[in-house]
C-alpha positions as CSV (number, residue, x, y, z in Angstrom):
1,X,0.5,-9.8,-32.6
2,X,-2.7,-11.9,-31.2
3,X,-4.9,-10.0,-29.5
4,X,-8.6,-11.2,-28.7
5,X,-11.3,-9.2,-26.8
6,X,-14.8,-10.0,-26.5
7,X,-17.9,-8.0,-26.8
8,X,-20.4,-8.1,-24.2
9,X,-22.1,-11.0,-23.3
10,X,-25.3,-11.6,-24.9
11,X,-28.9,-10.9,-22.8
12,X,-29.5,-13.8,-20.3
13,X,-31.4,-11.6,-17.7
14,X,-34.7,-9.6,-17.7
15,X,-32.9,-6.2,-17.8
16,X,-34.0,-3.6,-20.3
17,X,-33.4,-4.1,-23.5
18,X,-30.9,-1.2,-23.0
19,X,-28.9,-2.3,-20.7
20,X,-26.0,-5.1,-21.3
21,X,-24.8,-8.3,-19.1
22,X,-22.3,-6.5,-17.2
23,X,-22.1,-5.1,-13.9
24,X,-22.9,-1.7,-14.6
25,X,-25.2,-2.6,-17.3
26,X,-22.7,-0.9,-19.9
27,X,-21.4,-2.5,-23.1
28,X,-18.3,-2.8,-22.1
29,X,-15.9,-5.2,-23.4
30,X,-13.6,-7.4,-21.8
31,X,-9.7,-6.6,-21.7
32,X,-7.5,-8.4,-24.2
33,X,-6.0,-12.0,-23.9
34,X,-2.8,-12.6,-25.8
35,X,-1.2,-15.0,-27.3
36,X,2.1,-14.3,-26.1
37,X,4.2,-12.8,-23.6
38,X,5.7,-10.8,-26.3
39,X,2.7,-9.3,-27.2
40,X,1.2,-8.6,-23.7
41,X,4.4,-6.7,-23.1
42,X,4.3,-4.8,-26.6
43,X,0.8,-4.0,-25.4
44,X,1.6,-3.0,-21.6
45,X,4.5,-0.7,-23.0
46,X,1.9,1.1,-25.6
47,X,-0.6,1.8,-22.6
48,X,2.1,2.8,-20.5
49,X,3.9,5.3,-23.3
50,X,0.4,6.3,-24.0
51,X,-0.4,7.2,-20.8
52,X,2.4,9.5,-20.0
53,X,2.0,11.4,-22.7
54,X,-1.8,11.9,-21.2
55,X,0.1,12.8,-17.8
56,X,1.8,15.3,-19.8
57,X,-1.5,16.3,-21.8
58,X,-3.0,17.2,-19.0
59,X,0.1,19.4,-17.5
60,X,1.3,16.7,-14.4
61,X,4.9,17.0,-15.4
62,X,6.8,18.8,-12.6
63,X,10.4,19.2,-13.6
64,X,11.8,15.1,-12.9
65,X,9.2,14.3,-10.7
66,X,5.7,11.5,-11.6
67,X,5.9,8.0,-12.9
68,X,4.1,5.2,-13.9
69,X,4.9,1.5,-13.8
70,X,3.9,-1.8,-14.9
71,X,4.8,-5.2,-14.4
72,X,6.4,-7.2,-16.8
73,X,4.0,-10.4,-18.0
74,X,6.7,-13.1,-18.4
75,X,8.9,-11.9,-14.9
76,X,6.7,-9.7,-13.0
77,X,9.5,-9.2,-10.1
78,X,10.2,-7.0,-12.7
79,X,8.5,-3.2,-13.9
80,X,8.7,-1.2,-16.9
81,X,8.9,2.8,-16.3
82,X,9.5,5.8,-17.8
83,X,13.1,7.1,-17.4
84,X,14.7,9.8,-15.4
85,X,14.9,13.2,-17.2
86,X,12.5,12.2,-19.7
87,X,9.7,14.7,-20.4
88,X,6.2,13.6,-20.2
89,X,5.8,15.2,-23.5
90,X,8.7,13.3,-25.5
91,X,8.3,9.8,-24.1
92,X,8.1,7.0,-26.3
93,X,7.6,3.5,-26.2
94,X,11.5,3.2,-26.8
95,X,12.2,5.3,-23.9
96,X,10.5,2.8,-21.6
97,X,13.2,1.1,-19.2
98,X,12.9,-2.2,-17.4
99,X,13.9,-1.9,-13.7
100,X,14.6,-5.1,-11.5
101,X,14.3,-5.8,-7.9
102,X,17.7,-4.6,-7.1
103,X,17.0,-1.2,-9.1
104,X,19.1,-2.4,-11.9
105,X,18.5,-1.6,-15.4
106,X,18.1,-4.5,-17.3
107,X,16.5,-3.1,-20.4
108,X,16.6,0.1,-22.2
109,X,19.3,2.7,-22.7
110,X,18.1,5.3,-19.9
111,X,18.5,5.5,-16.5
112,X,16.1,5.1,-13.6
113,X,14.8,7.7,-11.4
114,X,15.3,6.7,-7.9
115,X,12.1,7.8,-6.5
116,X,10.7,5.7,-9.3
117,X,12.1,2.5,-8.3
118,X,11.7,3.6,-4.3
119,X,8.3,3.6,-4.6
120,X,6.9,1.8,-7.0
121,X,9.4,-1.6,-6.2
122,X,7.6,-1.6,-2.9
123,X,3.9,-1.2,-4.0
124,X,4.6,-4.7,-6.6
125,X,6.0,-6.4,-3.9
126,X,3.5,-5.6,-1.1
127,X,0.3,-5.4,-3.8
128,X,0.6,-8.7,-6.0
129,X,-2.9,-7.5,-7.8
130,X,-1.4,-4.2,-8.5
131,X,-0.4,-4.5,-12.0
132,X,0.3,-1.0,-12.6
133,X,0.7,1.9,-10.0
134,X,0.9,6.0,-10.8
135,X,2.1,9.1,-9.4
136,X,1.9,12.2,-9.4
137,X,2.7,15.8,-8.1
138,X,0.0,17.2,-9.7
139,X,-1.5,20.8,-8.0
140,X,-5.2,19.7,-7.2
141,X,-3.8,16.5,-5.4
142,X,-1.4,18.3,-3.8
143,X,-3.6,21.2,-2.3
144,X,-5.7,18.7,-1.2
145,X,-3.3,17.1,0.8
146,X,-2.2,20.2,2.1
147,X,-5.4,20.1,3.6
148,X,-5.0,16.9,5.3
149,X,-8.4,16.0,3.3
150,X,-9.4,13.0,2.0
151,X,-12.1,12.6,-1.5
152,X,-15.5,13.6,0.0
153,X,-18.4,11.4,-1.5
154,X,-19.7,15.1,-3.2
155,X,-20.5,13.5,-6.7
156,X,-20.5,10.4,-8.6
157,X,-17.2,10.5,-9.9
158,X,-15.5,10.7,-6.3
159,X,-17.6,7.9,-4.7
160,X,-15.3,5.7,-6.7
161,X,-12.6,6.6,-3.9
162,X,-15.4,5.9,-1.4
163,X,-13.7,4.2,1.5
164,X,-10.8,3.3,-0.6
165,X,-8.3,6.2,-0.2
166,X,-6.3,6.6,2.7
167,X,-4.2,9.7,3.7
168,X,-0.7,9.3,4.4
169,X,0.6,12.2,7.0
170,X,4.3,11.3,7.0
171,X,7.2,13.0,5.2
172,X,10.6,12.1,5.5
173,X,11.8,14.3,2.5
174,X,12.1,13.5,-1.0
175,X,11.3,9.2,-1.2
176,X,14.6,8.0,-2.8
177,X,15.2,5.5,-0.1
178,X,13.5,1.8,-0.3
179,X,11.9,2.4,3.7
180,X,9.8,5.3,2.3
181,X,9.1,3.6,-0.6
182,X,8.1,0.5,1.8
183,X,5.9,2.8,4.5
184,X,3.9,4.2,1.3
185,X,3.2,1.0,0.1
186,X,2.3,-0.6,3.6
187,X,-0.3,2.3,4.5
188,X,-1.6,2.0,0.9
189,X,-2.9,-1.4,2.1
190,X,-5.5,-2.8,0.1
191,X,-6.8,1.0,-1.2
192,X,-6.6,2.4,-5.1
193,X,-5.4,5.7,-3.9
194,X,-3.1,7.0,-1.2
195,X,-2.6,11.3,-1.0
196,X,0.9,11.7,0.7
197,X,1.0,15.1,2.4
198,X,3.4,17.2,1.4
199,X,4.0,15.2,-1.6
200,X,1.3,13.9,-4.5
201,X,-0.7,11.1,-5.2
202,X,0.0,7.2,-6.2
203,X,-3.4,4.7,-7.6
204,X,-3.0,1.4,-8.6
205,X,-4.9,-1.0,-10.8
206,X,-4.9,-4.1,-11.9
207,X,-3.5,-2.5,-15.7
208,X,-1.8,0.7,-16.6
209,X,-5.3,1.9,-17.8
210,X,-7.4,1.4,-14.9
211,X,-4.7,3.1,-12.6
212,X,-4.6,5.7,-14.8
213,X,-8.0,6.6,-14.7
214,X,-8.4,6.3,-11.0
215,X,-5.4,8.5,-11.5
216,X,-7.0,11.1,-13.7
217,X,-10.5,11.3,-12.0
218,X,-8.8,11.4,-8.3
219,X,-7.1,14.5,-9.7
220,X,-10.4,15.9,-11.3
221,X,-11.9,15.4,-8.4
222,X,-9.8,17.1,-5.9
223,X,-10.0,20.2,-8.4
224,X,-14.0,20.3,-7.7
225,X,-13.7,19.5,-4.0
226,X,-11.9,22.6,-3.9
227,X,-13.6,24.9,-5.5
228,X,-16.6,24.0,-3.8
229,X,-15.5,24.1,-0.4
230,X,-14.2,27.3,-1.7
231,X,-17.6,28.6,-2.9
232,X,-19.3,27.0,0.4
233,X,-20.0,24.0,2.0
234,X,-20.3,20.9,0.6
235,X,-23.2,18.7,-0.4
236,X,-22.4,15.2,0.4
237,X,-23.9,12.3,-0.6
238,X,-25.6,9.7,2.1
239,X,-23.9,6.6,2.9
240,X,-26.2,4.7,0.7
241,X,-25.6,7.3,-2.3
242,X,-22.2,7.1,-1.9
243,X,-22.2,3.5,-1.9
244,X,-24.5,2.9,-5.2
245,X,-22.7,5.6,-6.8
246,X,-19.2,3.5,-6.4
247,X,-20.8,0.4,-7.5
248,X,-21.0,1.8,-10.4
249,X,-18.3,4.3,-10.8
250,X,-15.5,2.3,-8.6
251,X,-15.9,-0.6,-11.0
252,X,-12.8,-1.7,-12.3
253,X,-14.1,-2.8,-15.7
254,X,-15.0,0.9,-16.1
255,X,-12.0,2.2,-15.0
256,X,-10.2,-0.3,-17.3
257,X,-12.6,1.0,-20.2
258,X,-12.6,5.0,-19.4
259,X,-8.5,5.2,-20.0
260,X,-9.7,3.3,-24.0
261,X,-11.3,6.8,-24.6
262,X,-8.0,8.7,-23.6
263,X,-6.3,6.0,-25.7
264,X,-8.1,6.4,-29.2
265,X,-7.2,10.3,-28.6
266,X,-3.5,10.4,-27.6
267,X,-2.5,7.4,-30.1
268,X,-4.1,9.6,-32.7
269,X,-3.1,13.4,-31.6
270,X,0.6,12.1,-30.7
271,X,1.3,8.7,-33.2
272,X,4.8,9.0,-32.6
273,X,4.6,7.8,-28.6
274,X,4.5,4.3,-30.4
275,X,8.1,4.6,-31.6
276,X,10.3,1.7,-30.4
């Protein structure tokens, strides 16, 4: 396997001396190129098994339901996903099935979960810069949405959602037909995150790691929304705090680099997620 990934660029500015040539002014690297469609998928399928056993980790499994897709680099009509009935906890990368337009299996010995293909078949077709899309049924997402509530810019962490959630009121039951799948995806629109009511939460990214962190952090921060609203009202930030603090937070390189941290832990608590 070829994998290349630069460092930071050097200085070319007047910043500080501490800060580096990107964006946020963090050393953060770029994401890998490859040499091969072979080993961009090897590589897609690693982050993905890695990051449902973080889903699991972090207790999001809820009996069949939550999944996480990504596109295949060489026919990206085409998504791998975990497989139905398969725990969180026990994926591995040689669990991972690859579902076509048509919901049809076309690699891998495991069967799909309809919801799975429902939902995420429509947010690849309507999003082509969504790479990788997860959900969720996760308890802090879903109280929120009981709520009808949306992020509130409240800290840094949640300005990254900042304009760039929507709300989705309507539910039709469980989503295992394609014109659910198609309504979530079309009120999704151009936003990372969508809470459905009555349901969970979906982000998307343009890799399995940055919509896994938007994923994580959404979560994270519906649990403090909470239980501040619950301890009393909420201190929200200005327009212009919420906007600097999602310059910063929102950015996608950052996203990208966050889920490397959850990475480097999960690869080396769990090694055997890399099983094919």
């Amino acid at each position: 396997m070829t994998i290349t990934q630069s460092t930071p660029p050097l200085r070319t500015t007047d910043r500080p001396s501490y800060l580096a040539d990107t964006h946020t002014g963090l050393p953060i690297p770029t994401e890998p190129r490859f040499s091969s469609a072979d080993d961009e998928r090897r590589h897609r399928k690693q982050r993905l098994a890695a990051a449902l056993r973080i889903f699991g980790k972090l207790g999001y499994g809820e009996g069949i339901s939550g999944h996480i897709s990504v596109r295949d680099p060489e026919d990206p009509e085409t998504f791998w996903v975990n497989p139905f009935g398969v725990s969180f906890n026990r994926v591995t990368v040689g669990d991972l099935i690859l579902v076509d337009g048509t919901g049809r299996v076309v690699a891998g010995r495991h069967r799909v979960n309809p919801s799975a293909f429902a939902i995420h078949s429509q947010i690849h077709q309507i999003r082509p810069d969504a790479t990788a899309a997860a959900h969720g049924h996760t308890v802090h997402s879903r109280a929120l949405g009981a709520l009808g509530r949306l992020l509130e810019p409240i800290d840094q962490e949640s300005a990254a959602f900042y304009h760039n959630q929507v709300l989705y009121d309507r539910y039709d039951g469980p989503s295992v037909a394609i014109d659910q799948g198609r309504a979530m995806a079309e009120a999704l629109g151009d936003k990372r995150a969508i809470l459905l009511r009555h349901h969970g939460l979906i982000t998307v990214g343009g890799s399995v790691d940055e919509a896994v962190h938007w994923f994580v952090t959404y979560d994270g921060c519906a649990q403090v929304q909470l239980l501040a609203a619950a301890a009393g009202q909420l201190g929200r930030l200005t327009p212009a705090q919420a906007e600097a603090a999602r310059d910063g937070f929102g950015d996608p390189q950052l996203g990208w680099f966050s889920f490397q941290v959850l990475w480097d832990d999960i690869v080396h608590e769990q090694p055997d997620l890399l099983d094919e």
